[in-house]
C-alpha atoms as an extended CHARMM CRD file, in Angstrom:
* protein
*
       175  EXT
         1         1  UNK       CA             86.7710000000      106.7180000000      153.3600000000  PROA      1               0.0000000000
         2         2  UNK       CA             89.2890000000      108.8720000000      154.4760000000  PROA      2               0.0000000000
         3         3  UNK       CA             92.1550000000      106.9990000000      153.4380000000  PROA      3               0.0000000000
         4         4  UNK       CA             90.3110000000      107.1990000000      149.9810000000  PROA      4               0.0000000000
         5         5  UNK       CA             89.7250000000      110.8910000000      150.5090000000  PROA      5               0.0000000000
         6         6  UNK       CA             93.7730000000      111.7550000000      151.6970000000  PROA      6               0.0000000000
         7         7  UNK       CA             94.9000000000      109.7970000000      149.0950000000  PROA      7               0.0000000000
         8         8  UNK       CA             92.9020000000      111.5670000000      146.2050000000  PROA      8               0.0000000000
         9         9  UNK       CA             93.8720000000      114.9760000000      147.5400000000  PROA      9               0.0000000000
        10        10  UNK       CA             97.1620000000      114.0390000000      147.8200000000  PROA      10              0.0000000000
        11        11  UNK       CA             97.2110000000      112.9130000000      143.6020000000  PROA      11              0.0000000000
        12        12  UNK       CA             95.7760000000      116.3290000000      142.7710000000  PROA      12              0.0000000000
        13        13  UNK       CA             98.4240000000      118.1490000000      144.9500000000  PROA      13              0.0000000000
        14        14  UNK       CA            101.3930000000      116.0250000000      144.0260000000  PROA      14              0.0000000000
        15        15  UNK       CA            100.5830000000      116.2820000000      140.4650000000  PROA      15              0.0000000000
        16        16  UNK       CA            100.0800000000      119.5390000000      140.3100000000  PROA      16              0.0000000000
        17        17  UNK       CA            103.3670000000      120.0330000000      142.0250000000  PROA      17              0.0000000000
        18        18  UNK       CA            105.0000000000      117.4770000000      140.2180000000  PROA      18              0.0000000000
        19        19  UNK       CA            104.0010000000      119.3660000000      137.1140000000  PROA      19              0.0000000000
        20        20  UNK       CA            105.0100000000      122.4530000000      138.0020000000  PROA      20              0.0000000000
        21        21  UNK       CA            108.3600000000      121.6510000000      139.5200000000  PROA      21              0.0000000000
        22        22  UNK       CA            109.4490000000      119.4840000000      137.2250000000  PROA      22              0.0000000000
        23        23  UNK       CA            110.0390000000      116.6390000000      139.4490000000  PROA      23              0.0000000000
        24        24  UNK       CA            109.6320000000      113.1530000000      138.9120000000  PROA      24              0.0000000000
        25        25  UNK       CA            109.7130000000      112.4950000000      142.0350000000  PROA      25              0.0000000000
        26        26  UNK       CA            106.8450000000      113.8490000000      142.9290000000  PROA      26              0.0000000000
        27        27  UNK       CA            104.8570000000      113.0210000000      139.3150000000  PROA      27              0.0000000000
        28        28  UNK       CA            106.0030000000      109.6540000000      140.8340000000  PROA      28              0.0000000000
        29        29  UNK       CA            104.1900000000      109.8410000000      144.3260000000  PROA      29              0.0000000000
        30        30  UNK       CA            101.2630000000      111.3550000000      142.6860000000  PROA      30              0.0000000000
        31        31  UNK       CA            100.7120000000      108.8770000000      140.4970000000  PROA      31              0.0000000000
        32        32  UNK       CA            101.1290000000      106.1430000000      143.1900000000  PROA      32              0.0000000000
        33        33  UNK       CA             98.6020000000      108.4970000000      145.7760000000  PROA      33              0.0000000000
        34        34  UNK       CA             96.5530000000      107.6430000000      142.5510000000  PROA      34              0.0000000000
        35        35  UNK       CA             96.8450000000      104.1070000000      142.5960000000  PROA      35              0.0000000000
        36        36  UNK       CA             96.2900000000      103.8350000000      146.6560000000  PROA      36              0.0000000000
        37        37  UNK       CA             92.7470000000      106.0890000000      146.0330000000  PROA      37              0.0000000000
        38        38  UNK       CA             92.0120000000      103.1550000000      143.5200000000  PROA      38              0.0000000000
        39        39  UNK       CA             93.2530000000      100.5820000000      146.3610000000  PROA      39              0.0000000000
        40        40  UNK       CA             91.1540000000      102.0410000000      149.0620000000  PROA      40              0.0000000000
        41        41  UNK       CA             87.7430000000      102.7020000000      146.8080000000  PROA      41              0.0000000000
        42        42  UNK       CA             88.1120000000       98.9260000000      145.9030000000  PROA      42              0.0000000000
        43        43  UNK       CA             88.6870000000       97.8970000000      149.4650000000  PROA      43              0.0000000000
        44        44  UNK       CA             86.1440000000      100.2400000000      150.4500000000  PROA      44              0.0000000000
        45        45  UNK       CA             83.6260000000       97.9930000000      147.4820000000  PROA      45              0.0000000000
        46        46  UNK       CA             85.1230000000       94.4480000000      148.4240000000  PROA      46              0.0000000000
        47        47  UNK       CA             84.1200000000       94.8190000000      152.4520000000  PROA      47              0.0000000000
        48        48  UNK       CA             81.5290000000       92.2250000000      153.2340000000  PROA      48              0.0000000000
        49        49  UNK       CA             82.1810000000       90.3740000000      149.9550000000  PROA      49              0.0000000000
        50        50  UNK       CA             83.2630000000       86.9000000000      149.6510000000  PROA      50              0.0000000000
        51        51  UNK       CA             87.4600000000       86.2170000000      150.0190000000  PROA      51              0.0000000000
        52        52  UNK       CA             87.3120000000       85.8290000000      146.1720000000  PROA      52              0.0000000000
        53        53  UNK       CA             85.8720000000       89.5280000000      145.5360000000  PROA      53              0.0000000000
        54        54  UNK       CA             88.6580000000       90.8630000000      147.7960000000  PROA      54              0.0000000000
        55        55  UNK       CA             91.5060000000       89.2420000000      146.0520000000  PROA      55              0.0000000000
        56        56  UNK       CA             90.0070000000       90.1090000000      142.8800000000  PROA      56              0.0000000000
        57        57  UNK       CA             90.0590000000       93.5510000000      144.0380000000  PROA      57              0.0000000000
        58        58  UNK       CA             93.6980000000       93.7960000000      145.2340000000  PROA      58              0.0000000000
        59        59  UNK       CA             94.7950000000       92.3130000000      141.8990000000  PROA      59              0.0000000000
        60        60  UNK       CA             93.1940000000       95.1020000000      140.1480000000  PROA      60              0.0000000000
        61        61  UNK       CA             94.9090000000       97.4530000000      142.2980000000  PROA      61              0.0000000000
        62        62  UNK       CA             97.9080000000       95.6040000000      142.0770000000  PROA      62              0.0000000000
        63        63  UNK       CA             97.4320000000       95.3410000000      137.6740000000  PROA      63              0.0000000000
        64        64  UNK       CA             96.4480000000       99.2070000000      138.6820000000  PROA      64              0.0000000000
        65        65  UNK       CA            100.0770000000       99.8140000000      140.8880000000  PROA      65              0.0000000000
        66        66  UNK       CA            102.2150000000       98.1150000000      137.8130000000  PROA      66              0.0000000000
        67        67  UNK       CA            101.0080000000      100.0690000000      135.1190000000  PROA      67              0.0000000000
        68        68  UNK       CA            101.4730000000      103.4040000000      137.0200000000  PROA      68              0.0000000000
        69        69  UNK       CA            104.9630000000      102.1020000000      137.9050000000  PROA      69              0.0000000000
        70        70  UNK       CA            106.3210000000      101.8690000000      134.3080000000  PROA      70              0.0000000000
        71        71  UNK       CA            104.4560000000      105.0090000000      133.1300000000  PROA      71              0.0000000000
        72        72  UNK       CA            107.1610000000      106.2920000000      136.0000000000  PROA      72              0.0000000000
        73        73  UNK       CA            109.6580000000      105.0230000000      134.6180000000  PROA      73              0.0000000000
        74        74  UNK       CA            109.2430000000      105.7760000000      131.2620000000  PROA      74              0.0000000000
        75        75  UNK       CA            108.9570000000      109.4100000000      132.6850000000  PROA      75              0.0000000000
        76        76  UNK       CA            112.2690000000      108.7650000000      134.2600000000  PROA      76              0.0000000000
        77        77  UNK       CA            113.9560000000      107.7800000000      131.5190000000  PROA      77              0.0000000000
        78        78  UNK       CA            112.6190000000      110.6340000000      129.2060000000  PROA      78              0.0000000000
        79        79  UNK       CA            113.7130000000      113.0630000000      131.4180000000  PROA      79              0.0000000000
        80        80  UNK       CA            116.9250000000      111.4080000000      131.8890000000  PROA      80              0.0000000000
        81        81  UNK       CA            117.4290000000      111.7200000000      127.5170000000  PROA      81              0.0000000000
        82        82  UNK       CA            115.7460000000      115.3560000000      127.7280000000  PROA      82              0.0000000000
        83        83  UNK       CA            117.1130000000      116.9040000000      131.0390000000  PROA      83              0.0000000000
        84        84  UNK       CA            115.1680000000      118.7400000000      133.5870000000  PROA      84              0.0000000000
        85        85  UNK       CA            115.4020000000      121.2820000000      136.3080000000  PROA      85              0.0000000000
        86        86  UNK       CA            113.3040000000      120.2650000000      139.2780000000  PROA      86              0.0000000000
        87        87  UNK       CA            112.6970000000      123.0300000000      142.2100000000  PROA      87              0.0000000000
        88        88  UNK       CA            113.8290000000      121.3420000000      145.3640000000  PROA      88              0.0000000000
        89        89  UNK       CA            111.9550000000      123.2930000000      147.5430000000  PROA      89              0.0000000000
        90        90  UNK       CA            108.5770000000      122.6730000000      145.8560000000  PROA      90              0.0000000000
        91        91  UNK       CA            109.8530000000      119.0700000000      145.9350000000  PROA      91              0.0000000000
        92        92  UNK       CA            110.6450000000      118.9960000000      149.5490000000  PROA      92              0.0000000000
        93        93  UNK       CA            107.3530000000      121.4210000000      151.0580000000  PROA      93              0.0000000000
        94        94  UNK       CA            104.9750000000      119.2150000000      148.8800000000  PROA      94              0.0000000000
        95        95  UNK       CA            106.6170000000      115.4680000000      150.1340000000  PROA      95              0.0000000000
        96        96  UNK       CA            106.5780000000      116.8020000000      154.0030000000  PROA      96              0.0000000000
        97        97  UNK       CA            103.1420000000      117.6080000000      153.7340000000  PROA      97              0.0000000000
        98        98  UNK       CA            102.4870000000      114.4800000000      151.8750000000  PROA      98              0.0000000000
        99        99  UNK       CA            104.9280000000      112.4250000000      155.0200000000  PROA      99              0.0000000000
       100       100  UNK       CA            102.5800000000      113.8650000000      157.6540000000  PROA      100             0.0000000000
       101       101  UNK       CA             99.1100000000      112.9080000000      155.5690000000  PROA      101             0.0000000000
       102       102  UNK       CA            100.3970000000      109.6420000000      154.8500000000  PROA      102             0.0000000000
       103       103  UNK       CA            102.0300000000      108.8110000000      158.2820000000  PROA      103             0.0000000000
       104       104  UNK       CA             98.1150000000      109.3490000000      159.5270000000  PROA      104             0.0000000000
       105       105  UNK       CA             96.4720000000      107.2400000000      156.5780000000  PROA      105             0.0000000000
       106       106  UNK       CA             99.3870000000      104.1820000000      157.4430000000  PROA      106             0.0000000000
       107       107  UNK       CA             98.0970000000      104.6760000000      161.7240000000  PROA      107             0.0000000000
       108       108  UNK       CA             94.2600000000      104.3310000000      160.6310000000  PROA      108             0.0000000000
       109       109  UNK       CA             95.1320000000      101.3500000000      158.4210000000  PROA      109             0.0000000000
       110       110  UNK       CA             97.6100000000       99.4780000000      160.8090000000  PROA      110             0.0000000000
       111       111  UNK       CA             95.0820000000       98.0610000000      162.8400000000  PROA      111             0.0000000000
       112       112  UNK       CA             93.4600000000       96.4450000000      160.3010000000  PROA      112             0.0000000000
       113       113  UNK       CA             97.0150000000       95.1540000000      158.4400000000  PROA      113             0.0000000000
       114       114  UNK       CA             95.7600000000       91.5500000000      158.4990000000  PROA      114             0.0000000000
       115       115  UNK       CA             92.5000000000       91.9520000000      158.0120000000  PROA      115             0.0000000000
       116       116  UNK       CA             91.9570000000       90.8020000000      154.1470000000  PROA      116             0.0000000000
       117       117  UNK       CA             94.1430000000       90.5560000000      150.9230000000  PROA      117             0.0000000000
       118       118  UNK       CA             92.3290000000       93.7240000000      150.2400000000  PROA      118             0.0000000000
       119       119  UNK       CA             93.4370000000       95.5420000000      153.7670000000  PROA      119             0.0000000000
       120       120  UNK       CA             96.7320000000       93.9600000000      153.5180000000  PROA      120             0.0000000000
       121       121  UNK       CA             96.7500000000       95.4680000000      149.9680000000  PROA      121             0.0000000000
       122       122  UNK       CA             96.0200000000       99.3170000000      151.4430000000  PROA      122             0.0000000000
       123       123  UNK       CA             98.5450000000       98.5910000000      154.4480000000  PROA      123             0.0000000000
       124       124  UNK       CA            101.1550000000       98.1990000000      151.7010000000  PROA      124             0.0000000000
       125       125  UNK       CA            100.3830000000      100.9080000000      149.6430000000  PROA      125             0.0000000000
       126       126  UNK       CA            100.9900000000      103.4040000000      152.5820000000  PROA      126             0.0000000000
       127       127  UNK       CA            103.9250000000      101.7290000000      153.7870000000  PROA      127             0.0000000000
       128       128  UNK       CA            105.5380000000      102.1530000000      150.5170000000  PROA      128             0.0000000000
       129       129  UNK       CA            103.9560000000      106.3150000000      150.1550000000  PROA      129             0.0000000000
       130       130  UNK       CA            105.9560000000      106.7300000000      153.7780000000  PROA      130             0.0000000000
       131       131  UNK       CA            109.1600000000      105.2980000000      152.1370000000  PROA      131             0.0000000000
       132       132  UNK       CA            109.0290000000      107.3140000000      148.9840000000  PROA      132             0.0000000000
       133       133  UNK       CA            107.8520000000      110.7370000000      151.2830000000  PROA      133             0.0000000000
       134       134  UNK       CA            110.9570000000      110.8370000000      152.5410000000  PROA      134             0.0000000000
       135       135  UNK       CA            112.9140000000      110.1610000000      149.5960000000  PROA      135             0.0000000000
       136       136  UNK       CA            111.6590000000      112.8110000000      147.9330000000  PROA      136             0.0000000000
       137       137  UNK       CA            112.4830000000      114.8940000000      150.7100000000  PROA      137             0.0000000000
       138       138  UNK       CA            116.1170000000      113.8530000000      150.4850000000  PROA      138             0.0000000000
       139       139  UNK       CA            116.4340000000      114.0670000000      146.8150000000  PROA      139             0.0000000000
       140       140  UNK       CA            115.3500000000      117.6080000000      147.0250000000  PROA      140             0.0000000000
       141       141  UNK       CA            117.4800000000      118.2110000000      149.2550000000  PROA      141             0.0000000000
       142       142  UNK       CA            119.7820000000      116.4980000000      147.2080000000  PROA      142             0.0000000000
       143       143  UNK       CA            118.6240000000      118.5470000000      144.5470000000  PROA      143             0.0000000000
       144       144  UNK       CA            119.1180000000      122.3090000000      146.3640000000  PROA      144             0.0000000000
       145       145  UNK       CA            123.0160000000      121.2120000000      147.6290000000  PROA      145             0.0000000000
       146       146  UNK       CA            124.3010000000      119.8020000000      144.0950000000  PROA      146             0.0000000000
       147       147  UNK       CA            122.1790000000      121.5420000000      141.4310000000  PROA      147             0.0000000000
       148       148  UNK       CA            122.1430000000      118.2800000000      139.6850000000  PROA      148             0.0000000000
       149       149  UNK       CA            118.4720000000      116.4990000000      138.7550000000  PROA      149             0.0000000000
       150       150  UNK       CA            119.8370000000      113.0320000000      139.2130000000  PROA      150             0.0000000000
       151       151  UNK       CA            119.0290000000      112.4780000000      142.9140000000  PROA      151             0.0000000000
       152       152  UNK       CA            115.2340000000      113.5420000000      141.4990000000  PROA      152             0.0000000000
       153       153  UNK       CA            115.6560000000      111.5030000000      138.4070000000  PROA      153             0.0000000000
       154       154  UNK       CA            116.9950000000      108.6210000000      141.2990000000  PROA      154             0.0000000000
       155       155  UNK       CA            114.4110000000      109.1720000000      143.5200000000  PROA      155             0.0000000000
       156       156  UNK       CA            111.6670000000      108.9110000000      140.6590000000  PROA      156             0.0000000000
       157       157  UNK       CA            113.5670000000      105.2950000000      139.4430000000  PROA      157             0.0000000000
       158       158  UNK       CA            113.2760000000      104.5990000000      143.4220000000  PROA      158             0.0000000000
       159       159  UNK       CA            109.6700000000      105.3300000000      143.4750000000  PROA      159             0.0000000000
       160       160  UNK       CA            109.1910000000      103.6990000000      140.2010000000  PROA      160             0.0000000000
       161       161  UNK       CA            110.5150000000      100.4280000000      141.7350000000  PROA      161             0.0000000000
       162       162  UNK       CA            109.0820000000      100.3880000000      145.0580000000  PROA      162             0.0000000000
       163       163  UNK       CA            105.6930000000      100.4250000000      142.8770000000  PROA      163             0.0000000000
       164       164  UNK       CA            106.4660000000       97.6620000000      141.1930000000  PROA      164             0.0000000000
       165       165  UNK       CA            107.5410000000       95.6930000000      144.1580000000  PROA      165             0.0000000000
       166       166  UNK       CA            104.2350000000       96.6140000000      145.9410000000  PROA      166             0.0000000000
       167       167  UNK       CA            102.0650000000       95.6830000000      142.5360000000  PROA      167             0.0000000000
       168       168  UNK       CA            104.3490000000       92.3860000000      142.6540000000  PROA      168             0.0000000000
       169       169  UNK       CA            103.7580000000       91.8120000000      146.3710000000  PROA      169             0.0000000000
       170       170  UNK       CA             99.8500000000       92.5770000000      146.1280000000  PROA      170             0.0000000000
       171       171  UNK       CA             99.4700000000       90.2570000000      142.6930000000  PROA      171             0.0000000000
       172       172  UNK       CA            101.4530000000       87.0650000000      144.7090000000  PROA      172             0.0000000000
       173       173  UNK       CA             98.3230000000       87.8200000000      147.5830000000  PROA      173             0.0000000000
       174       174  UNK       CA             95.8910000000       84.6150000000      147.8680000000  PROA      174             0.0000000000
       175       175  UNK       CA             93.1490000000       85.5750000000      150.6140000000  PROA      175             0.0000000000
């Protein structure tokens, strides 16, 4: 329940941000905090059922994951023809708070890594919101030293990909 709680605060926040800064960086982690809320409600649903119900509910989350991940992308790329002028230090406050929540919801969930396809499923999805954290750190960084938006814009195709690679990863799951 908490990882399900973090990870829906953390959408709202990112979002928000996201919005407001102009990043797609950090539209990207939002939308992926989205998808892990999904993952953990659904894992939170499939405990106690039957191995079937839990791989049925990591593919949804993983169908879920890949749809997010091209509505990224497609972001990317229309920002790419458009231009945009992300703040890097909106980018950089909101992913360090966003490192530190999801550094805690990756410790609560390591124990149980192996548990299910649905656990293994959640275990991913944090992994992968750790990764992306601290590229959007970077890229706003990135973003403050060059006053370019192409490490956001790179950092948003980054994110964009390590979603699909997790939806790939979590569809290929068997029980």
């Amino acid at each position: 329940r908490w990882l399900l709680g973090i990870n829906a605060l953390l959408f709202v926040v990112e979002m928000t941000a996201g919005l407001i800064a102009r990043s797609t960086g950090l539209i990207g982690e939002s939308l992926d905090n989205f998808a892990d809320a999904a993952v953990y409600g659904l894992a939170l649903y499939a405990v106690g059922h039957s191995v079937k119900m839990q791989v049925r509910a990591a593919h949804l989350a993983g169908v879920l994951q890949l749809i997010l991940a091209v509505g990224v992308l497609v972001e990317v790329v229309r920002r790419f023809v458009f231009g945009s002028e992300p703040e890097s230090l909106v980018m950089m406050a909101i992913a360090f708070v966003a490192l530190i929540a999801n550094t805690s919801c990756l410790l609560l969930i390591s124990k149980h890594r192996e548990g299910g396809a649905h656990m293994k499923a959640s275990w991913i999805f944090s992994a992968n919101d750790v990764v992306i954290n601290l590229g959007v750190i970077t890229a706003g960084a990135l973003v403050a030293w060059t006053g370019s938006n192409y490490p956001d814009l790179i950092i948003g195709t980054i994110a964009g990909g390590i979603v699909l690679n997790g939806a790939r990863r979590i569809l290929a799951l068997k029980g």
